[in-house]
C-alpha atoms as an extended CHARMM CRD file, in Angstrom:
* protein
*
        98  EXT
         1         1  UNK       CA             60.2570000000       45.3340000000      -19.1160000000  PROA      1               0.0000000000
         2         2  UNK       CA             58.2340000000       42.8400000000      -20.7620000000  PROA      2               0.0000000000
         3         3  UNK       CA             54.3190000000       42.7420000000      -20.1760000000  PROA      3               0.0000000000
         4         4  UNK       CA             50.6860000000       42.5300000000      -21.9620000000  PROA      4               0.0000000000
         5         5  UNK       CA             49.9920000000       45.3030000000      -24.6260000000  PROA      5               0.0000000000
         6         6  UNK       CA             47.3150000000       47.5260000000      -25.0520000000  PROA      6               0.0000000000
         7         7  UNK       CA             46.1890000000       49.0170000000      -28.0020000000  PROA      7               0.0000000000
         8         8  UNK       CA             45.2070000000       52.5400000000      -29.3230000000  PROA      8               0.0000000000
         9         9  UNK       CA             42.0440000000       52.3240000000      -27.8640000000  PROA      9               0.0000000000
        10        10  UNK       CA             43.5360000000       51.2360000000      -23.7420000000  PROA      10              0.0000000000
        11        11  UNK       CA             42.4090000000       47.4140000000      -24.5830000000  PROA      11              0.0000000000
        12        12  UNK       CA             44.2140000000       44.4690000000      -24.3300000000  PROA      12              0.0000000000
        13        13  UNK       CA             46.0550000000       43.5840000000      -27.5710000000  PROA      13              0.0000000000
        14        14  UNK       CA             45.2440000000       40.5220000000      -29.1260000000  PROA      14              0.0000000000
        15        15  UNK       CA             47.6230000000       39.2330000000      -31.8630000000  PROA      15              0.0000000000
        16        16  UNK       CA             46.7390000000       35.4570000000      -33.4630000000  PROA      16              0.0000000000
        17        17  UNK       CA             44.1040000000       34.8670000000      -30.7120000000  PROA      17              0.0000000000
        18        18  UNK       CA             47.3520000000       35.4290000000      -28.2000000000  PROA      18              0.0000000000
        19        19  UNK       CA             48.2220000000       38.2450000000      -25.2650000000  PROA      19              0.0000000000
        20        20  UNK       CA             50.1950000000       40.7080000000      -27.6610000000  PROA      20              0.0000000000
        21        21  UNK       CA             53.7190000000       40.9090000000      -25.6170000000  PROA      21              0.0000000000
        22        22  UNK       CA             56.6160000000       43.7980000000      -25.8500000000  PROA      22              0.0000000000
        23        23  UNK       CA             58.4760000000       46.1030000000      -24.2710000000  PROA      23              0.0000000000
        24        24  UNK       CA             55.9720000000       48.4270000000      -22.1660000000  PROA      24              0.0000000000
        25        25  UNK       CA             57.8480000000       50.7470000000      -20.2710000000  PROA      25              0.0000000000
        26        26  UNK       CA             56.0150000000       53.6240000000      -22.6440000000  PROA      26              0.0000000000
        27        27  UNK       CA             53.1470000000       51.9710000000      -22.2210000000  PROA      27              0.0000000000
        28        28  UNK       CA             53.3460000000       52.2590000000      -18.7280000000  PROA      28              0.0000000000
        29        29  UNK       CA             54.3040000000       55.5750000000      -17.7700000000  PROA      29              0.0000000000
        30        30  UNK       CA             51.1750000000       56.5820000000      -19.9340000000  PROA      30              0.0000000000
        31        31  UNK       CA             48.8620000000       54.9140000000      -17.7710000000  PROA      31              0.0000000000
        32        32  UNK       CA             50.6690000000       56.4860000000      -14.6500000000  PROA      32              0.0000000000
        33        33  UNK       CA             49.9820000000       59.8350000000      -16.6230000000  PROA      33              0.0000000000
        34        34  UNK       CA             46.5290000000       59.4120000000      -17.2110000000  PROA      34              0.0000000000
        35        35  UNK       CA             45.7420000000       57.3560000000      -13.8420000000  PROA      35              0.0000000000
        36        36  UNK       CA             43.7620000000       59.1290000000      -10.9530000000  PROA      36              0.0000000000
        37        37  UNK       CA             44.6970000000       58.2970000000       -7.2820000000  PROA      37              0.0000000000
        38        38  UNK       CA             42.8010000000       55.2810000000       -6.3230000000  PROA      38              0.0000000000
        39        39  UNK       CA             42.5060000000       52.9530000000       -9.7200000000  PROA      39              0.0000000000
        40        40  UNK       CA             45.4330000000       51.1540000000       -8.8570000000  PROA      40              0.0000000000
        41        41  UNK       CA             44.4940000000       48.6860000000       -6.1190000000  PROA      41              0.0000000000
        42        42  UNK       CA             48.4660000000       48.0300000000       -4.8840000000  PROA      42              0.0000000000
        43        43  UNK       CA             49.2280000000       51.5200000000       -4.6520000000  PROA      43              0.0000000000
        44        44  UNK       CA             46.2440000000       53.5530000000       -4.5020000000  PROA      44              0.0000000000
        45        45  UNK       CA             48.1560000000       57.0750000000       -4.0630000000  PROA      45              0.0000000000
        46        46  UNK       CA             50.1080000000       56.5240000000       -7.2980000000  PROA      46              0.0000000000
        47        47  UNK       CA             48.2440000000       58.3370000000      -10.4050000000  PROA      47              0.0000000000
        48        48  UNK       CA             49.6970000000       61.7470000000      -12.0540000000  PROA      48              0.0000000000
        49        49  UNK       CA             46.2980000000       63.0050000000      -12.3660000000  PROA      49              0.0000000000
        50        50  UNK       CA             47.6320000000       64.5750000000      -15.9610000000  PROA      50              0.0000000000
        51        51  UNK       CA             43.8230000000       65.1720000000      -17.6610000000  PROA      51              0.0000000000
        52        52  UNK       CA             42.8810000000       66.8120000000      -14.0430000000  PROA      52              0.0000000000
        53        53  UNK       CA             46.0420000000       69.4370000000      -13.7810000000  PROA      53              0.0000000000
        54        54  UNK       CA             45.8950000000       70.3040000000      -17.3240000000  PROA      54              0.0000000000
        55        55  UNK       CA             42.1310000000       71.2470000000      -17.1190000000  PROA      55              0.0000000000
        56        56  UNK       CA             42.4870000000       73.2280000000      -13.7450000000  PROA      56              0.0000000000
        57        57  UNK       CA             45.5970000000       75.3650000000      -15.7780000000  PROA      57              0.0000000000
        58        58  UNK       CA             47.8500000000       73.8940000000      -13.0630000000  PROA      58              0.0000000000
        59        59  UNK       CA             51.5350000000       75.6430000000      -13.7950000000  PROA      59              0.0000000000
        60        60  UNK       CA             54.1390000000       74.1580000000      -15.7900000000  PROA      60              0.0000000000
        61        61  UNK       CA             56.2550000000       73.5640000000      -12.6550000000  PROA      61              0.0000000000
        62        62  UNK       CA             53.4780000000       71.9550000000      -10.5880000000  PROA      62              0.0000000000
        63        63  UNK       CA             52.7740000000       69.7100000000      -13.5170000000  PROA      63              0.0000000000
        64        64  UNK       CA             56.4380000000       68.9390000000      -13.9570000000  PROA      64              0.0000000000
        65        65  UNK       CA             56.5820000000       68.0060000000       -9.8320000000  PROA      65              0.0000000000
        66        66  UNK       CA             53.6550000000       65.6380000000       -9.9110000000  PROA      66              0.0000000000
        67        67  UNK       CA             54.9240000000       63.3820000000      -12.9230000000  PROA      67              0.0000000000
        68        68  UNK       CA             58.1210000000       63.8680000000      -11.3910000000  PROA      68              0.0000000000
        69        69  UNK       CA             57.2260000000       62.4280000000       -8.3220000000  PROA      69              0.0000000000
        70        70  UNK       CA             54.4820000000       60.0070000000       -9.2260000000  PROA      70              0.0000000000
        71        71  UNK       CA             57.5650000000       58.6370000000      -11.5890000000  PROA      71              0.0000000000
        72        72  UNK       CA             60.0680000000       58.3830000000       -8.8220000000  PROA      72              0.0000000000
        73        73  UNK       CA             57.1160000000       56.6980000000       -6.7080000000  PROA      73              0.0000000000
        74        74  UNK       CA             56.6270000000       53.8440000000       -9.4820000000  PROA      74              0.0000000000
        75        75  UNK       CA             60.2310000000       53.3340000000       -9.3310000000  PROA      75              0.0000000000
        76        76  UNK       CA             61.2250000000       55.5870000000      -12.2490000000  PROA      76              0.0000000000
        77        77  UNK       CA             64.9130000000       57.4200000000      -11.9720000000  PROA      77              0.0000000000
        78        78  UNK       CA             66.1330000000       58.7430000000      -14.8670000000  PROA      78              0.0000000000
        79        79  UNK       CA             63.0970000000       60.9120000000      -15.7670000000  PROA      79              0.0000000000
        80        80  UNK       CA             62.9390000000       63.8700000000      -18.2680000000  PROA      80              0.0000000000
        81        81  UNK       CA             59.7680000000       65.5680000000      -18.5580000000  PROA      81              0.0000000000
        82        82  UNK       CA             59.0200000000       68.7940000000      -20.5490000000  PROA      82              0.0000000000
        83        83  UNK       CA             56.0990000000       70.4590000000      -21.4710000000  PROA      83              0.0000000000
        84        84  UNK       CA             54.9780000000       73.0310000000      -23.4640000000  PROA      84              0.0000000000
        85        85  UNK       CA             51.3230000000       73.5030000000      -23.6610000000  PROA      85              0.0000000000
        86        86  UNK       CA             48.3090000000       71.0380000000      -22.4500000000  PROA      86              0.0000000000
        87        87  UNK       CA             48.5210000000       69.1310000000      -25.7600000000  PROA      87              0.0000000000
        88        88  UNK       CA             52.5650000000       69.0240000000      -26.5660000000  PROA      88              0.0000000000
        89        89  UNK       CA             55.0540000000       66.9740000000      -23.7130000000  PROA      89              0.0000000000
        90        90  UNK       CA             57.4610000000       64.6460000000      -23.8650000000  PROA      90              0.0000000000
        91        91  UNK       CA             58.5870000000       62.1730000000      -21.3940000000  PROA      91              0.0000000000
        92        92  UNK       CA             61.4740000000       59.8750000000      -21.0620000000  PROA      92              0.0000000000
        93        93  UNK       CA             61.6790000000       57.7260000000      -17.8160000000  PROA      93              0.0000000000
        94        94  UNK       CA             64.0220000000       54.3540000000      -17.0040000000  PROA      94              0.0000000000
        95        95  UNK       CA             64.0970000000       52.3430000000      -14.1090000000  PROA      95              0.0000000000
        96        96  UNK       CA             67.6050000000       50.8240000000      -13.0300000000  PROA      96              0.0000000000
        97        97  UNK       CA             68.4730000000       47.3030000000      -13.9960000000  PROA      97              0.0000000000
        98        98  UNK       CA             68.1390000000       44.9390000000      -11.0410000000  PROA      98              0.0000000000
């Protein structure tokens, strides 16, 4: 999916005075990562709450059962998460073409 970039810093990327425009499906299940319930207006109960869980030592598997499912409830269906400590994870998440 196609949609507004941000850059390193969570700002909207500006490219020639333009909207900087790509592919953002990364880009996207990032901010669901990071995202506490409640900062998105549509669909306030979707957030992973990642910088939370890691901080309260949540286990591996209840880590790997809230992206799952925050993933699945953004529309996400092919997802592969692993983690192996609070700073090294991996993610890989596709929705089905229309």
């Amino acid at each position: 999916m196609n949609d507004i970039l941000l850059n390193e810093d969570n700002d909207i990327s500006i490219v020639n005075g333009d909207f900087h425009i790509g592919e953002s499906g990364q880009q996207e299940i990032e901010s669901l990562l990071i995202a506490f319930k409640g900062e998105f207006k549509n669909t306030p109960l979707l957030g992973a709450e990642l910088p939370r869980m890691l901080k309260a030592r949540n286990t591996r598997q209840g880590i790997t059962r809230e992206v799952n499912e925050q993933l699945k409830y953004d529309g996400f269906t092919r997802i592969d998460f692993k983690i192996e400590d609070a700073e090294n994870f991996t993610v890989n998440a596709q929705r089905d073409a229309p």
